[in-house]
VMD Tcl script that builds the backbone (N, CA, C; Angstrom):
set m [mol new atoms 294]
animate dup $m
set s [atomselect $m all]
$s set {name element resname resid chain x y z} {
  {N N UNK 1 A -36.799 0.470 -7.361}
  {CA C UNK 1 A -35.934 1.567 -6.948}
  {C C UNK 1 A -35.339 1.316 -5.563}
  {N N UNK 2 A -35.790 0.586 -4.805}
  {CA C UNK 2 A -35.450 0.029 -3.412}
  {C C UNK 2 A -34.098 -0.654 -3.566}
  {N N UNK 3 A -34.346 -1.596 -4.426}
  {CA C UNK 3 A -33.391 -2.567 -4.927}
  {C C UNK 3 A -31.904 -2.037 -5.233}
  {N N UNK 4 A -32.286 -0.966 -5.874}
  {CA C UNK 4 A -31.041 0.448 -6.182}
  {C C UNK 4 A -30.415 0.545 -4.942}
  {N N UNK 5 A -31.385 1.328 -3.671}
  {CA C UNK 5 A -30.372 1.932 -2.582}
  {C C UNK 5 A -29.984 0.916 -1.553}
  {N N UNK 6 A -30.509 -0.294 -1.631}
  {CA C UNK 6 A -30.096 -1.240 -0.797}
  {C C UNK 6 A -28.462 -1.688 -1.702}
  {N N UNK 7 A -28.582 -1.866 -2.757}
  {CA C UNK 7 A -27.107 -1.860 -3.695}
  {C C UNK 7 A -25.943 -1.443 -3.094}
  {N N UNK 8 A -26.171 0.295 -3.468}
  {CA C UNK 8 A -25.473 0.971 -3.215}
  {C C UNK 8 A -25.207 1.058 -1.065}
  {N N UNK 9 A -25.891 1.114 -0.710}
  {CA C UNK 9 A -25.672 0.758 0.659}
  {C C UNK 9 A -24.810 -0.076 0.880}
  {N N UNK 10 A -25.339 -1.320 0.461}
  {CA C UNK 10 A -24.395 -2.568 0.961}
  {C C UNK 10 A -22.979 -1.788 -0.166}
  {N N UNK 11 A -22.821 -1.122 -1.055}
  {CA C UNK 11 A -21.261 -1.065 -1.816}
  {C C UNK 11 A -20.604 -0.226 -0.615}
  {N N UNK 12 A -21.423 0.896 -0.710}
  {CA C UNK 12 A -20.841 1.740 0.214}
  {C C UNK 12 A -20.203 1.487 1.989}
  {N N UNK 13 A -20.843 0.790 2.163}
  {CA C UNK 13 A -20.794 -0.335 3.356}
  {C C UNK 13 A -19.448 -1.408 3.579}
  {N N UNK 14 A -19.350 -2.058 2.046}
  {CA C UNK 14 A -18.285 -2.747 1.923}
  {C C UNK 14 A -16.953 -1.906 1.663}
  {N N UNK 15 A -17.059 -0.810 0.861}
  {CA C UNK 15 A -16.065 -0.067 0.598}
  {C C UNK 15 A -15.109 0.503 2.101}
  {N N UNK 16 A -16.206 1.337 2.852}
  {CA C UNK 16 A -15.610 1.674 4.148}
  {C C UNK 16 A -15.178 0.530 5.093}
  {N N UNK 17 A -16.049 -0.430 4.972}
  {CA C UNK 17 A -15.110 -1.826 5.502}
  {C C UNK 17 A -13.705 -1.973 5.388}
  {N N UNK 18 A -13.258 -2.076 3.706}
  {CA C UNK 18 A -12.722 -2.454 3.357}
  {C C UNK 18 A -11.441 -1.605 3.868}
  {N N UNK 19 A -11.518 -0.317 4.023}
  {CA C UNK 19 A -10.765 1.134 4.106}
  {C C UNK 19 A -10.477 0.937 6.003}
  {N N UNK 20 A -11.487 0.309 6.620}
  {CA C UNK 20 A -11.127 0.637 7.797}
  {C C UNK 20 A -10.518 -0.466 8.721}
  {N N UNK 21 A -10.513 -1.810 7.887}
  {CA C UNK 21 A -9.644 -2.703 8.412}
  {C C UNK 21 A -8.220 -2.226 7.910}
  {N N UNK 22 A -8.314 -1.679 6.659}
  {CA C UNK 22 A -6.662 -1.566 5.878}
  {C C UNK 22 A -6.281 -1.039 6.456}
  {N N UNK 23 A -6.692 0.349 7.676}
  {CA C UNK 23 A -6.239 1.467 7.878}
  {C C UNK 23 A -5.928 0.857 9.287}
  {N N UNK 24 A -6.947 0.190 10.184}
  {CA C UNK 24 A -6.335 -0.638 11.221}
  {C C UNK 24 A -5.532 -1.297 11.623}
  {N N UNK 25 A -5.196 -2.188 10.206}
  {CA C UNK 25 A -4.090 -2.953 9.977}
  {C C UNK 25 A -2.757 -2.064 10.114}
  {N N UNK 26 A -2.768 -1.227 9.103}
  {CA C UNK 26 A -1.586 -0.310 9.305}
  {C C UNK 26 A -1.313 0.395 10.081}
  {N N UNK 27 A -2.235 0.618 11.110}
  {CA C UNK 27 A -1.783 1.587 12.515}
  {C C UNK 27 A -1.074 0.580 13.421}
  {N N UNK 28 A -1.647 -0.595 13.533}
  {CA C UNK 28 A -1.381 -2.111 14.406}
  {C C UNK 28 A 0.071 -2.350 14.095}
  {N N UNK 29 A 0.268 -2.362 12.934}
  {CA C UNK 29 A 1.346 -2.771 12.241}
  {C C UNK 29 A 2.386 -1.888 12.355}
  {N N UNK 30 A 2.733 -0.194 12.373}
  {CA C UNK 30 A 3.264 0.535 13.017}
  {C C UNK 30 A 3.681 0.299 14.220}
  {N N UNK 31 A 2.778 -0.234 15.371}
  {CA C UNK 31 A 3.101 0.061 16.444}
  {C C UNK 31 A 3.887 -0.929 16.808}
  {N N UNK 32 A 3.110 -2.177 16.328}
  {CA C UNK 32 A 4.038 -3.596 16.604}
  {C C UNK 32 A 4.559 -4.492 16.160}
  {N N UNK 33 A 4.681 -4.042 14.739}
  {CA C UNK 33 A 5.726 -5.241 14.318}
  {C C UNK 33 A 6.421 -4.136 13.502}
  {N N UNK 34 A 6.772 -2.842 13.169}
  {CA C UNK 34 A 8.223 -2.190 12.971}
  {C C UNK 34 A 8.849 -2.145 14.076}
  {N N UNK 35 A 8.423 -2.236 15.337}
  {CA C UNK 35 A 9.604 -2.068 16.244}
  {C C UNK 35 A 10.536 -3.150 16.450}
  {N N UNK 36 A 9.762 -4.199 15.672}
  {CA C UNK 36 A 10.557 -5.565 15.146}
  {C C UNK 36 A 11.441 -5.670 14.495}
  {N N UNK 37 A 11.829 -4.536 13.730}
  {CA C UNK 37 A 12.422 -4.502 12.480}
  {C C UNK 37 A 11.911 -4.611 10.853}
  {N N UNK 38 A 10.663 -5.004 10.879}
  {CA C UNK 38 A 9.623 -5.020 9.752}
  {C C UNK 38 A 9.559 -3.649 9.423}
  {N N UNK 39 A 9.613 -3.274 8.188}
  {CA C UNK 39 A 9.116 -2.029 7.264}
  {C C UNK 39 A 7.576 -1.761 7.444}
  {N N UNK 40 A 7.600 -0.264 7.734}
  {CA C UNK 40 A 6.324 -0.013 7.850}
  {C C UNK 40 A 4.952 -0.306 6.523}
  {N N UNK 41 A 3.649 -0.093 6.968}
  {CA C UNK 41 A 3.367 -0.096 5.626}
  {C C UNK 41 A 2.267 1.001 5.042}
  {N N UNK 42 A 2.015 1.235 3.997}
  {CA C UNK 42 A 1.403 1.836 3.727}
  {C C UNK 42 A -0.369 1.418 3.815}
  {N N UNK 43 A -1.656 2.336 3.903}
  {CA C UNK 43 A -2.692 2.222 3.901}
  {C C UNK 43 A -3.428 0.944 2.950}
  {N N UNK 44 A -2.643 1.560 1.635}
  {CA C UNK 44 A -2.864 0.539 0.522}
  {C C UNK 44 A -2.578 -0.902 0.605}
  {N N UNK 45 A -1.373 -0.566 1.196}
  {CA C UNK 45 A -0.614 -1.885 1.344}
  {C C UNK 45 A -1.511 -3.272 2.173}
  {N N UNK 46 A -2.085 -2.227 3.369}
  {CA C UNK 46 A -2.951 -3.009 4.598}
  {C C UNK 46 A -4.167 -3.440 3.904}
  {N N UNK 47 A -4.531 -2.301 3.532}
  {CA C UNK 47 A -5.648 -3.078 2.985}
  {C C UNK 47 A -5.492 -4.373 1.481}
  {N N UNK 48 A -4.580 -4.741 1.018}
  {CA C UNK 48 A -4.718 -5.555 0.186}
  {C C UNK 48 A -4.152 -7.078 1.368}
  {N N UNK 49 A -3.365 -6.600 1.953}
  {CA C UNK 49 A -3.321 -7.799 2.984}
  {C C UNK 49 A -4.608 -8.057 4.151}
  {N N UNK 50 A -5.293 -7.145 4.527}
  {CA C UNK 50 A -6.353 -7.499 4.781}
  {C C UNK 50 A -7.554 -8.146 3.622}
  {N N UNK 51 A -7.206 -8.070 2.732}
  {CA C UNK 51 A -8.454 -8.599 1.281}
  {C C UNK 51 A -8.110 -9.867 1.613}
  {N N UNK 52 A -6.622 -9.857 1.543}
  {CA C UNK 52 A -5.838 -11.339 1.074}
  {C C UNK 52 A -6.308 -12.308 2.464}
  {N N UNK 53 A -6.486 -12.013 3.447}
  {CA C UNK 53 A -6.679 -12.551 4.849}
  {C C UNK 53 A -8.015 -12.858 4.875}
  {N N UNK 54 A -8.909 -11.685 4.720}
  {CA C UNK 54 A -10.248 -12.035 4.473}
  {C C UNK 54 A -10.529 -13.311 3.962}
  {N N UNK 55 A -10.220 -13.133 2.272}
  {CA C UNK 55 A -10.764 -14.193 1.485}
  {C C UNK 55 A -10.385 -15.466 2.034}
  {N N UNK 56 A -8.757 -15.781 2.415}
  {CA C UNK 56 A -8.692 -16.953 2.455}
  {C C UNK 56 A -9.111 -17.810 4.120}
  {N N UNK 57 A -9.529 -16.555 4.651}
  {CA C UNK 57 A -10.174 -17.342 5.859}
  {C C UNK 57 A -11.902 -17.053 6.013}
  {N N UNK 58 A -12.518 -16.462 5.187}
  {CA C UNK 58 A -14.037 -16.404 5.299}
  {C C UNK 58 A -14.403 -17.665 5.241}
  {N N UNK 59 A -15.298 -18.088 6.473}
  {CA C UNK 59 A -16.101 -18.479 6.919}
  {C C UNK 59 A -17.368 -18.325 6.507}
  {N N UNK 60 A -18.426 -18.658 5.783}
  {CA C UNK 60 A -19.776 -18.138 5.737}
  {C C UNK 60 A -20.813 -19.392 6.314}
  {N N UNK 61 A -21.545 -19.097 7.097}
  {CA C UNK 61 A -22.800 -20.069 7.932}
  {C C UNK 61 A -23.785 -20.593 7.137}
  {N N UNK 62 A -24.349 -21.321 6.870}
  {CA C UNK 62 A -25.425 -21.875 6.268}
  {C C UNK 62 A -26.566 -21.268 6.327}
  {N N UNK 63 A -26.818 -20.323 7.608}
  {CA C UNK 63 A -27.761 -19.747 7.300}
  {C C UNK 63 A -27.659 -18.047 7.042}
  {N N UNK 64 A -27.163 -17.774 6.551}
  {CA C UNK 64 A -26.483 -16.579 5.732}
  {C C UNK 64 A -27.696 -16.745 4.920}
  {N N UNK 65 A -28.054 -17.466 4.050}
  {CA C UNK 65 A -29.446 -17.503 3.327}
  {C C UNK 65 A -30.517 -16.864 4.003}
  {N N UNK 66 A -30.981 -17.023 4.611}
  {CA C UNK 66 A -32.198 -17.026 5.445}
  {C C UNK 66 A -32.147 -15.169 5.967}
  {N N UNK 67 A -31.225 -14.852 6.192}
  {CA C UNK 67 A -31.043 -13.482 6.575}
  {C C UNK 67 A -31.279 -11.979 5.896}
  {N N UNK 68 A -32.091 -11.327 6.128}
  {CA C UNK 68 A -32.826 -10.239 5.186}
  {C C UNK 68 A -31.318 -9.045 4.956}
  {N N UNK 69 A -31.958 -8.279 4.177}
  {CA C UNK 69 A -30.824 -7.217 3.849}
  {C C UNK 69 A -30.611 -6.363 5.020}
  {N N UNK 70 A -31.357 -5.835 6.185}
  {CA C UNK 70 A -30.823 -5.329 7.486}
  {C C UNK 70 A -29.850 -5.918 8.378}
  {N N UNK 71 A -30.278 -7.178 8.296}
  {CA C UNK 71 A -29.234 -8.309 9.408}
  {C C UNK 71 A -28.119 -8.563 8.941}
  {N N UNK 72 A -28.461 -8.631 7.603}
  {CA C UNK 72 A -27.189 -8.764 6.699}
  {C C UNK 72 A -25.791 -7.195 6.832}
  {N N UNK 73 A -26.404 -6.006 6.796}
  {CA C UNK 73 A -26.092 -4.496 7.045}
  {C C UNK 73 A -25.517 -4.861 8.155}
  {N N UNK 74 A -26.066 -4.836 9.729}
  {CA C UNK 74 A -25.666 -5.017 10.907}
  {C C UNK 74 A -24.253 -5.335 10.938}
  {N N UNK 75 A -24.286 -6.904 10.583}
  {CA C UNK 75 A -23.309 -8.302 10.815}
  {C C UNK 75 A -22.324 -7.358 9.942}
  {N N UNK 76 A -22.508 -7.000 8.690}
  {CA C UNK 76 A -21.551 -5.932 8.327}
  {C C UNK 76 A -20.274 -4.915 8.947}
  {N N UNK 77 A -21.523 -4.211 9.592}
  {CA C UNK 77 A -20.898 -3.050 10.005}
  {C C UNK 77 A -20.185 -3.126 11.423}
  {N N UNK 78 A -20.773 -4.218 12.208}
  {CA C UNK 78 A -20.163 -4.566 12.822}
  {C C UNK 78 A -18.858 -5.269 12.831}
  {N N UNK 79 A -18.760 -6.185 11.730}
  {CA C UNK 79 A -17.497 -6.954 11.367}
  {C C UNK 79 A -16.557 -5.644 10.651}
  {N N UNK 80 A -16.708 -4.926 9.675}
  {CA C UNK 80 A -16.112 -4.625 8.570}
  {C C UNK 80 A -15.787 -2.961 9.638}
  {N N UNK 81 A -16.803 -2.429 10.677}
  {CA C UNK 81 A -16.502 -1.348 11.083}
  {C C UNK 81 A -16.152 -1.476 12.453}
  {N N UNK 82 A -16.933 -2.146 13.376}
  {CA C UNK 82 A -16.616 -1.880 14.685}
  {C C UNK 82 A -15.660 -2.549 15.108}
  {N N UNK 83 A -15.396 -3.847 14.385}
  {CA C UNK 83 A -13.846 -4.373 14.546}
  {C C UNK 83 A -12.623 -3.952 14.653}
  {N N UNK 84 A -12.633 -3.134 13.129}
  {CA C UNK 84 A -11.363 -2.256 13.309}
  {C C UNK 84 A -11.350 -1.113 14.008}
  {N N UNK 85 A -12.254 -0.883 14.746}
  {CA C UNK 85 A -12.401 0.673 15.612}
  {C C UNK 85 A -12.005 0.053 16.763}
  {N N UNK 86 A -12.671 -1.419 17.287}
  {CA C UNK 86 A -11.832 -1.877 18.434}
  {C C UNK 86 A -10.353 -2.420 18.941}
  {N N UNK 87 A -10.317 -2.568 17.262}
  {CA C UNK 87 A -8.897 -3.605 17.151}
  {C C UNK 87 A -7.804 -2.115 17.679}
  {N N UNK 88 A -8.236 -1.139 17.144}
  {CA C UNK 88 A -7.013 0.369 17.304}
  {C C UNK 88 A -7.644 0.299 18.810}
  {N N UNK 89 A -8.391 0.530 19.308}
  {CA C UNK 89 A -8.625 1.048 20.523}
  {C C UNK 89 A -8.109 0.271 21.511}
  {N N UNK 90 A -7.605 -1.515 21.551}
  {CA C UNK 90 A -7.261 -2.132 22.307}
  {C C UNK 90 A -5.424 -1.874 22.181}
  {N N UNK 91 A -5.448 -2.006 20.685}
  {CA C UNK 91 A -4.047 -1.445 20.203}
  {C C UNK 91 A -3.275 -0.518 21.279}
  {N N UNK 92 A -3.789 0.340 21.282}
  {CA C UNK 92 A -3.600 1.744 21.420}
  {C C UNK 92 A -3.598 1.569 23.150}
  {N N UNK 93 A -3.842 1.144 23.221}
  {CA C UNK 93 A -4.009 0.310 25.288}
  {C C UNK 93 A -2.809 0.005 25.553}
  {N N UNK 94 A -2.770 -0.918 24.416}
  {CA C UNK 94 A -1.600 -2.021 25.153}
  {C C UNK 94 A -0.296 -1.696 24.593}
  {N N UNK 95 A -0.099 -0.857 23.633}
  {CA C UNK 95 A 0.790 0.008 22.947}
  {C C UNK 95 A 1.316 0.939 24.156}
  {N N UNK 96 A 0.344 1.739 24.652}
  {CA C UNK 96 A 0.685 2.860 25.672}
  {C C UNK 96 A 1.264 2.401 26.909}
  {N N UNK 97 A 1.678 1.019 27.580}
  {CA C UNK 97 A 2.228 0.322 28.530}
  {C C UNK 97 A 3.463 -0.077 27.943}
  {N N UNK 98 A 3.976 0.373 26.988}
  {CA C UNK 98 A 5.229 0.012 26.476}
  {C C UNK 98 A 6.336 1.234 27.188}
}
mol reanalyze $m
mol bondsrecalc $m
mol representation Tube
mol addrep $m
């Protein structure tokens, strides 16, 4: 039964990942590359170009094996969440000096 909520954790985990780079992407993308002349984009949109970016540049370490299901969570939430919370927050910096 463990096996169950560690599952669903890590889905749930990846899902909001997945939602909060897309959504990063598209705020980023608003601010600085329509004023380029680029069409804005939609949420959906970001996030399938963030999938598409992901996959073809993941990196995975050799010892990715060795790493239990918490460390594994962490490295997660940190990549998949606190990234895009920083990526807007630096955004949003250097946006406001415009």
């Amino acid at each position: 039964m463990q096996a169950f909520g560690y599952v669903c954790a890590f889905i749930f985990t990846l899902i909001l990942s997945i939602i909060a780079n897309g959504y990063a992407l598209s705020i980023l993308w608003g601010w600085f590359l329509v004023p380029l002349g680029l069409q804005a984009i939609s949420i959906t949109t970001a996030i399938g170009i963030s999938m598409i970016f992901t996959f073809l540049t993941h990196h995975s370490s050799k010892n990715d094996d060795s790493k239990d299901f918490r460390e594994l969570m962490v490295k997660m939430v940190e990549a998949g969440l606190l990234k895009p919370m920083m990526a807007i927050l630096f955004g949003w910096l250097v946006y406001s000096f415009r």
